[in-house]
C-alpha positions as CSV (number, residue, x, y, z in Angstrom):
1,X,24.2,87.9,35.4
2,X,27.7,88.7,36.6
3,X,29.5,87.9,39.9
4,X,31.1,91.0,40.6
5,X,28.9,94.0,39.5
6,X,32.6,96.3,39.1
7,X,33.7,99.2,41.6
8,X,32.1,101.7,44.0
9,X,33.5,104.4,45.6
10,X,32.5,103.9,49.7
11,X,31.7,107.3,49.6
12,X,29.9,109.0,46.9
13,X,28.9,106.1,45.3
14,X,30.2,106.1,41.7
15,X,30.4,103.4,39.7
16,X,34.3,102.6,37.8
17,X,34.3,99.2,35.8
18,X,37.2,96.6,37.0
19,X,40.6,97.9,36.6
20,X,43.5,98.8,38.4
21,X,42.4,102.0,40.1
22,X,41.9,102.7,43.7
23,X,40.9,106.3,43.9
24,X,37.4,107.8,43.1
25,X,38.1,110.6,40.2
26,X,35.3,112.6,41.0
27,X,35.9,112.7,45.5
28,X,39.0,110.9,45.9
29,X,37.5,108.2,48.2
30,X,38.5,104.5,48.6
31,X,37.2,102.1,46.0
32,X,36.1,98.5,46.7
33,X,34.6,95.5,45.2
34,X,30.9,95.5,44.3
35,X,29.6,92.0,44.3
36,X,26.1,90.7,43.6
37,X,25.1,88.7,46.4
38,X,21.8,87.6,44.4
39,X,23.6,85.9,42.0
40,X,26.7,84.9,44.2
41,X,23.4,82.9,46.6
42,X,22.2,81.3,44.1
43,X,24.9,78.7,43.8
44,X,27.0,79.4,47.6
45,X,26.2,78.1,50.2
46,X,27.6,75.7,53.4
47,X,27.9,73.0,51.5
48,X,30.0,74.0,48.3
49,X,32.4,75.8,51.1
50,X,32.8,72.4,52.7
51,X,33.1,70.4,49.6
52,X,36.2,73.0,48.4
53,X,39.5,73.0,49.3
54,X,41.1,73.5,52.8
55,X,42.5,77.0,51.6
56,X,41.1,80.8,51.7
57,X,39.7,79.5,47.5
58,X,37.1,78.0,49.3
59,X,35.7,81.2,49.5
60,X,36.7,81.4,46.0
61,X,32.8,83.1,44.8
62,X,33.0,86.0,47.6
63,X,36.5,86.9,46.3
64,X,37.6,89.3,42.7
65,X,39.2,86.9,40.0
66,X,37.9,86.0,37.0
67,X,39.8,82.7,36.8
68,X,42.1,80.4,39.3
69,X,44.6,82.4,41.3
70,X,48.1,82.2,39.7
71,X,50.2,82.1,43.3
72,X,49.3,81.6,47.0
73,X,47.0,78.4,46.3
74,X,48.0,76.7,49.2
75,X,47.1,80.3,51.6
76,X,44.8,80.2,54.4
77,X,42.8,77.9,56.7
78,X,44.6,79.0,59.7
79,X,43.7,77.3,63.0
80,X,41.3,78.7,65.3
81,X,42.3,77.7,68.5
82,X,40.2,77.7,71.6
83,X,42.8,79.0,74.0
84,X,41.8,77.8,77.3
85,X,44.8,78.8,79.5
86,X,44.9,82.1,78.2
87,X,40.9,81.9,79.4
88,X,41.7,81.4,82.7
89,X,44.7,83.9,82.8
90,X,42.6,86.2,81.9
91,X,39.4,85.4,83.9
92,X,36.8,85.1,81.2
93,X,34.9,82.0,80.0
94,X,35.7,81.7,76.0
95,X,39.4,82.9,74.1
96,X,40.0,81.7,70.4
97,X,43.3,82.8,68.7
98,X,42.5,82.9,65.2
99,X,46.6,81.7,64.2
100,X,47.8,83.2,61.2
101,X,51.1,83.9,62.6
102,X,51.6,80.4,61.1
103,X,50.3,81.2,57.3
104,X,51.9,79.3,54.3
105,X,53.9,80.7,52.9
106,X,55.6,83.5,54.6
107,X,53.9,83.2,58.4
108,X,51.3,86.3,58.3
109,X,48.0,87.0,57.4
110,X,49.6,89.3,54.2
111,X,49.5,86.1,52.3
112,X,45.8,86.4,52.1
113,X,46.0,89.3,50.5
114,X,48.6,89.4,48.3
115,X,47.4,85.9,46.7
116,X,44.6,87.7,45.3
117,X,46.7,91.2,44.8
118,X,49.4,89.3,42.6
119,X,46.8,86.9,41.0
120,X,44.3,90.4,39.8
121,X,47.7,91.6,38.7
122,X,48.3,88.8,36.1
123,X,44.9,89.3,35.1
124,X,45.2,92.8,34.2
125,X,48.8,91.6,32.6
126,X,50.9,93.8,34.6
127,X,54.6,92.0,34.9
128,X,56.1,94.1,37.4
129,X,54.2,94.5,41.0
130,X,55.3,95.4,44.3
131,X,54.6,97.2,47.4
132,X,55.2,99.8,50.2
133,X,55.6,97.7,53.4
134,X,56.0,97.6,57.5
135,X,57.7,93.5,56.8
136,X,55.2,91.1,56.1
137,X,53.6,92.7,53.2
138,X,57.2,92.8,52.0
139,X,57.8,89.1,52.8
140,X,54.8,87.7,51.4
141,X,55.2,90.2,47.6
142,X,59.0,88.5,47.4
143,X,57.6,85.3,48.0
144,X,54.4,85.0,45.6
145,X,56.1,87.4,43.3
146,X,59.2,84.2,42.6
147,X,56.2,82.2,42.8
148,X,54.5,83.6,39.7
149,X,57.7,84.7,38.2
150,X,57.1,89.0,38.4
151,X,59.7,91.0,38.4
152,X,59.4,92.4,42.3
153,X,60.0,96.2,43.5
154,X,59.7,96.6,47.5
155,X,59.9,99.3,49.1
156,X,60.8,99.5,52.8
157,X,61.4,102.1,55.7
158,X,65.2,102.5,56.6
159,X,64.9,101.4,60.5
160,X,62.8,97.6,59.5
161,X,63.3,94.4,61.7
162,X,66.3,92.2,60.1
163,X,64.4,89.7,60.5
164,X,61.7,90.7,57.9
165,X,64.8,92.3,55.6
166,X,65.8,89.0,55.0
167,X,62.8,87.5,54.5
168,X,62.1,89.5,51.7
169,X,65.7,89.7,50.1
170,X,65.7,85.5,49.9
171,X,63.1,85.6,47.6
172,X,65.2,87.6,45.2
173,X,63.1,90.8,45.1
174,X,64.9,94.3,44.5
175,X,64.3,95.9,47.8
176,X,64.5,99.4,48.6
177,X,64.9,101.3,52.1
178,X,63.4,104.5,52.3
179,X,65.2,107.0,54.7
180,X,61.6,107.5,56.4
181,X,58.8,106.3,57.8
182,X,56.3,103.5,56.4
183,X,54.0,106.9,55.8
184,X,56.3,108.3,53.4
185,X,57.7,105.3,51.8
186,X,53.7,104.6,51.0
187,X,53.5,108.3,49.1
188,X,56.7,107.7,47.2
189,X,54.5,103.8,46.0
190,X,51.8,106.3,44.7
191,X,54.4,108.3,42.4
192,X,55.7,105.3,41.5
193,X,52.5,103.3,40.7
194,X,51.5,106.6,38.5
195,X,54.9,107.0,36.8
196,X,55.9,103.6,35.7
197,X,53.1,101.4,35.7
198,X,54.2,98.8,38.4
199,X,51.0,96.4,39.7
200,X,51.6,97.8,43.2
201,X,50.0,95.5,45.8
202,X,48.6,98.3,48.3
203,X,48.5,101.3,45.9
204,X,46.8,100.8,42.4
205,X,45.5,97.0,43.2
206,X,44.8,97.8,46.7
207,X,40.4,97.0,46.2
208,X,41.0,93.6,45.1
209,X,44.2,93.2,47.9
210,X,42.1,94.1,50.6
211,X,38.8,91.8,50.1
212,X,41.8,89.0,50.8
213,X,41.2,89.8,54.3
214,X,37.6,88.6,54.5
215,X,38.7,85.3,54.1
216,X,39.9,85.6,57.8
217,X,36.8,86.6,59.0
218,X,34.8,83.6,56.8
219,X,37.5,81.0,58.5
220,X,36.5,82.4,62.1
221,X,32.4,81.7,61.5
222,X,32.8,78.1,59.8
223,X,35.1,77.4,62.1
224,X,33.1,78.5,65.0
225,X,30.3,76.1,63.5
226,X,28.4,79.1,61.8
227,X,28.1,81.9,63.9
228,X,30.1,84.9,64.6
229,X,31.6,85.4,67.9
230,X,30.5,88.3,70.3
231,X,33.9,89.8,70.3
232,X,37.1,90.4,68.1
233,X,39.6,91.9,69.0
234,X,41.8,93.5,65.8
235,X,45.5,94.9,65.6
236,X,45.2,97.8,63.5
237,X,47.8,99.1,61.1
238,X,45.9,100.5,57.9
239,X,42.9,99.3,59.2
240,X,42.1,97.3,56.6
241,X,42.2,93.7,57.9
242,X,40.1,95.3,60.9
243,X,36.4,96.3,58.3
244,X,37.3,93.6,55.8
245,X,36.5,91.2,58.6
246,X,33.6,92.8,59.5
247,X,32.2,92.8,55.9
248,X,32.9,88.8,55.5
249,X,30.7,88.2,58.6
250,X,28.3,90.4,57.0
251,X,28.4,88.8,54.0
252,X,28.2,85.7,55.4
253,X,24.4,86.5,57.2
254,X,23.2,88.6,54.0
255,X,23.8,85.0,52.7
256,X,22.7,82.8,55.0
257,X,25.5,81.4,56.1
258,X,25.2,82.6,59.5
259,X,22.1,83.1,61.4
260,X,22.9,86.7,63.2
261,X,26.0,89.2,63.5
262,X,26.4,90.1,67.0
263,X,30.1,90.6,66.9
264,X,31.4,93.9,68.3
265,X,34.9,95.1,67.0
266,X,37.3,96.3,68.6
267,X,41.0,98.2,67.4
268,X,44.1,97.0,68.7
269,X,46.8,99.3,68.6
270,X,50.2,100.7,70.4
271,X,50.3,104.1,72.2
272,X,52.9,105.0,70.1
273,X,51.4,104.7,67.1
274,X,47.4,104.9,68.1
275,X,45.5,107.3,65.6
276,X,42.5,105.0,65.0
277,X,42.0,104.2,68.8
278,X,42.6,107.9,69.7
279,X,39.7,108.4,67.2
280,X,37.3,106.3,68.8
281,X,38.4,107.2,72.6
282,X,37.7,110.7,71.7
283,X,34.6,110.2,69.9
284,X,36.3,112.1,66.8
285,X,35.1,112.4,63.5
286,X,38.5,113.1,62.1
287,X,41.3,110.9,62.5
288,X,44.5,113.1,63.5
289,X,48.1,111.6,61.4
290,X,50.8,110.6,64.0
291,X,54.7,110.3,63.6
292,X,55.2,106.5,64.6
293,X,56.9,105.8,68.0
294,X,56.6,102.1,68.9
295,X,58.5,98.9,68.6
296,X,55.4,97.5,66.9
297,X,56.3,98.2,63.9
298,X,54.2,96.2,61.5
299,X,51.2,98.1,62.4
300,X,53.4,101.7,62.6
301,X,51.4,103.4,60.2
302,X,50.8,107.1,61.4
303,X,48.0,108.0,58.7
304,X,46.5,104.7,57.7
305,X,44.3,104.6,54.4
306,X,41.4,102.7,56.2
307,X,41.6,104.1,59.7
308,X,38.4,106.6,59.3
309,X,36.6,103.3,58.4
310,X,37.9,100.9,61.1
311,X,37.0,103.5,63.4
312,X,33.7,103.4,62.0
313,X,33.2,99.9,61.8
314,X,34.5,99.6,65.5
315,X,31.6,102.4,66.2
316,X,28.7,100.8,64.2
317,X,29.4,97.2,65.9
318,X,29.1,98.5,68.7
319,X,32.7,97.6,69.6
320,X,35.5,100.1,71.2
321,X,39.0,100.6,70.8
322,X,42.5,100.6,72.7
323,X,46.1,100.7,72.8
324,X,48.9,99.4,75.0
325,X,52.8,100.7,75.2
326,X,55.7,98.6,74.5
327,X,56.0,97.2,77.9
328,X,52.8,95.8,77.6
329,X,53.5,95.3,73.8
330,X,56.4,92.9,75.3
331,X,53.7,91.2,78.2
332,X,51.4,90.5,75.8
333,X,54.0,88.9,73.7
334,X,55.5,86.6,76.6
335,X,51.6,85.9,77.8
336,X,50.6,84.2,74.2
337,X,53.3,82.1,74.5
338,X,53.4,81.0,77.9
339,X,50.0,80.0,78.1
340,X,48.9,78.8,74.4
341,X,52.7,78.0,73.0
342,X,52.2,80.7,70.5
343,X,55.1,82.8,69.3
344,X,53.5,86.2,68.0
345,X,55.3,89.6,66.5
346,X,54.5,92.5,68.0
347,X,51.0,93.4,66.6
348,X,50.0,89.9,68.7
349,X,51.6,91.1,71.6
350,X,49.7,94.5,71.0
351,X,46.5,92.6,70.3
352,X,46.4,90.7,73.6
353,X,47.4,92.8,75.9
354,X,44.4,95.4,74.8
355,X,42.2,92.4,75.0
356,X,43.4,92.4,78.4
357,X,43.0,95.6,79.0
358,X,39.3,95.8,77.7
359,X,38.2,92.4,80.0
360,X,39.4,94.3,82.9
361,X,37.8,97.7,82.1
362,X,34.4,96.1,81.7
363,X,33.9,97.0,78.1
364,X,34.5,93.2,76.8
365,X,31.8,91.2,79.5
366,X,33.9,87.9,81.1
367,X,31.3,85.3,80.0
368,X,31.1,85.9,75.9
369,X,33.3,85.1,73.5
370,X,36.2,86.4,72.3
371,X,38.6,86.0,69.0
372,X,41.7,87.8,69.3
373,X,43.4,88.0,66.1
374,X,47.2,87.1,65.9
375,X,48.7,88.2,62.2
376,X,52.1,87.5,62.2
377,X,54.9,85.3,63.7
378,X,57.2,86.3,66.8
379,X,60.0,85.2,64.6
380,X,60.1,88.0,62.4
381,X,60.1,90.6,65.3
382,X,62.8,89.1,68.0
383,X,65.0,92.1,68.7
384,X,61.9,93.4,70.4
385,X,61.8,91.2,73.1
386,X,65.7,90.6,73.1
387,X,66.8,90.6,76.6
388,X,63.2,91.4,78.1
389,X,62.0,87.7,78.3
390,X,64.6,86.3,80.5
391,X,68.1,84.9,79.8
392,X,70.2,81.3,79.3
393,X,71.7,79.8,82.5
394,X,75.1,78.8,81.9
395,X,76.9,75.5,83.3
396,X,79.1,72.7,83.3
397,X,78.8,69.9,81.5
398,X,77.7,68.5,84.9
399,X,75.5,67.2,87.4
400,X,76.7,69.1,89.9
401,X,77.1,72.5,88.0
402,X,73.7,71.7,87.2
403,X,72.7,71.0,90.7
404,X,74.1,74.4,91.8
405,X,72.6,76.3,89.2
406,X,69.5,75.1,90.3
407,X,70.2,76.5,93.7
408,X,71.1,79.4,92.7
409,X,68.0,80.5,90.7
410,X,65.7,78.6,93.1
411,X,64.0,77.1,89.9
412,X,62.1,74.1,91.5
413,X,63.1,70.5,92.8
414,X,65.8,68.0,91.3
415,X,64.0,65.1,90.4
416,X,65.4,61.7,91.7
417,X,68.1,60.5,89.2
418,X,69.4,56.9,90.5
419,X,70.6,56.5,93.6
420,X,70.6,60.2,94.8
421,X,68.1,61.6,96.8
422,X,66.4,64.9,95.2
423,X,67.8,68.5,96.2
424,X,64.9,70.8,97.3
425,X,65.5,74.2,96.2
């Protein structure tokens, strides 16, 4: 019997065989992946995950190739970190950040994805592939694209983070900036995809792109010792990453993997760009586009492709949603890193501070646990934080210039050095 049964529209139910389509013909819904779990149990379990590699391929069975992934073999595995200061900042018992703002090779959780978008696209023989992007998708298309030697078309908004710019350009990529937001830059991907052909990432490969994100939620239940947390707290852009990670802990207990699925989820997002939380807030059943507004702009998608289903997922879990503004965009940012060392781009900074916000509304209880999900790397997003996070101090090459620095900003205590007695301050 075969692994993967082919594709299903989520929401008339129609059956396409594998191929690069994303659209049902007969509703226009979303497709996905239709696995079968009988046969897929008969041979996973526990033990052949521990016995594979320390990648997202051990996961290899719950995942839509046909053969070994072409690029991104060394993706995944990210830390889980049990974040005790941030615990006890926040006043609650249990805080894991699941780390993928430090994935190989490009320092987001878009290398999940695009591993298996780019290694489907070889598959189905496509040479040319590429994407619509906010920045990391961008980054981590150049990069597996030179990996696996495509030819590499991104396309970007005009008003992108430098820092993501470059780290898309040094892969060698032909990158395009769209005078407009991510919105319309993704509508011009779905002309293109149709006209010429191109293996785009998040447009005709998007069913197989997307299950790359379950492998996050897999790595959070192994690596909490085989059960799913009570809490997890998602940024949401597309709203993707958000029910993929639901469906990998739910594909995890329809195997056996875990024992239960208590996890509520809950939809991080900034007030500038909030259509999904404004859906749940409101109790809506139709989820209301938005011109973007925020400095988070990796998750500045005004009329996300999943957000109807991430609202859903966050409703059926029995989970809630949020969102912060760029003040507390910026807090949340400086908060991960001063109590856990972690450096996180704005969707981090988004996703921590609503976590925050929830603990202290009531709707996340103090004593259960919590994973908040970080996705990319504070690298890529500095100039949002330039001049908000403090500033250098300059002196002499002195001990006295250092001395009266230390005065002057009332920083703390000079420790004894030789014979001098230390300067209280």
């Amino acid at each position: 019997m075969a692994r993967i049964l082919g594709l299903h529209c989520r929401e008339c139910g129609e059956i396409y065989d594998i191929s690069p389509v994303h659209v049902c013909e007969l509703c226009f819904g979303p497709l996905e992946i239709q696995y079968n779990y009988d046969e897929i149990g008969q041979t996973f379990s526990r033990q052949t995950i521990l016995d594979g590699p320390l990648t997202m391929w051990r996961y290899a069975q719950l995942l839509p190739l046909n053969g070994e992934p072409c690029v991104g073999r060394q993706v995944g595995y990210t830390p889980l970190v049990k974040a005790d200061n941030l615990a006890s900042k926040l006043g609650v018992k249990e805080v894991y950040i699941k780390n993928d703002a430090v994935s190989h090779p490009t320092l987001s959780f878009k290398d999940r994805v695009v591993a298996v978008a780019l290694s489907k696209a070889r598959e189905f023989g496509f040479e040319v592939v590429g994407c619509a992007s906010t920045g990391n998708l961008a980054n981590s298309v150049a990069a597996h694209a030179a990996e696996g030697n495509f030819q590499a078309y991104i396309f970007i908004p005009h008003d992108l983070e430098q820092g993501k710019v470059v780290g898309t350009l040094v892969y060698g990529a032909t990158v395009l900036s769209v005078k407009g937001n991510y919105d319309e830059v993704n509508r011009l991907c779905s002309e293109v995809a149709g006209k010429y052909g191109w293996g785009l990432a998040n447009v005709n490969l998007r069913p197989f792109y997307s299950d790359g994100s379950k492998t996050f939620g897999y790595e959070i239940a192994e690596q909490l010792g085989w059960k799913a947390p009570q809490h997890i707290v998602c940024p949401s852009a597309g709203g993707s990453l958000l029910t993929k990670i639901y469906k990998g802990l739910t594909e995890f207990q329809k195997l056996g993997l875990i024992d239960s699925l208590p996890t509520r989820m809950y939809a991080a997002q900034a007030t500038g760009c909030s259509p999904i939380t404004t859906m749940v807030k409101e109790r809506a059943e139709i989820m209301r586009p938005v011109r973007p507004n925020t400095i988070a702009k990796s998750i500045a998608i005004g009329n996300p492709a999943d957000g109807y289903y991430a609202a859903e997922t966050c409703r059926k879990s029995g989970g809630w949603a949020e969102d912060v503004t760029d003040d507390e965009v910026v807090d949340g940012i400086g908060l991960l890193a001063q109590t856990e060392g972690i450096f996180t781009e704005t969707a981090g900074g988004v996703t921590v501070s609503v976590t925050k916000k929830l603990i202290e509304q009531g709707v996340i209880p103090r004593d259960e646990s919590i994973v908040i999900c970080i996705t990319g790397n504070g690298l890529k997003t500095q100039e949002a934080i330039l001049g908000k996070i403090g500033a250098t101090i300059p002196i002499q090459p002195s001990l006295s210039s250092l001395e009266d620095a230390l005065l002057s900003h009332r920083i703390g205590v000079v420790p004894r050095v030789a014979n001098r007695e230390p300067v209280s301050v």
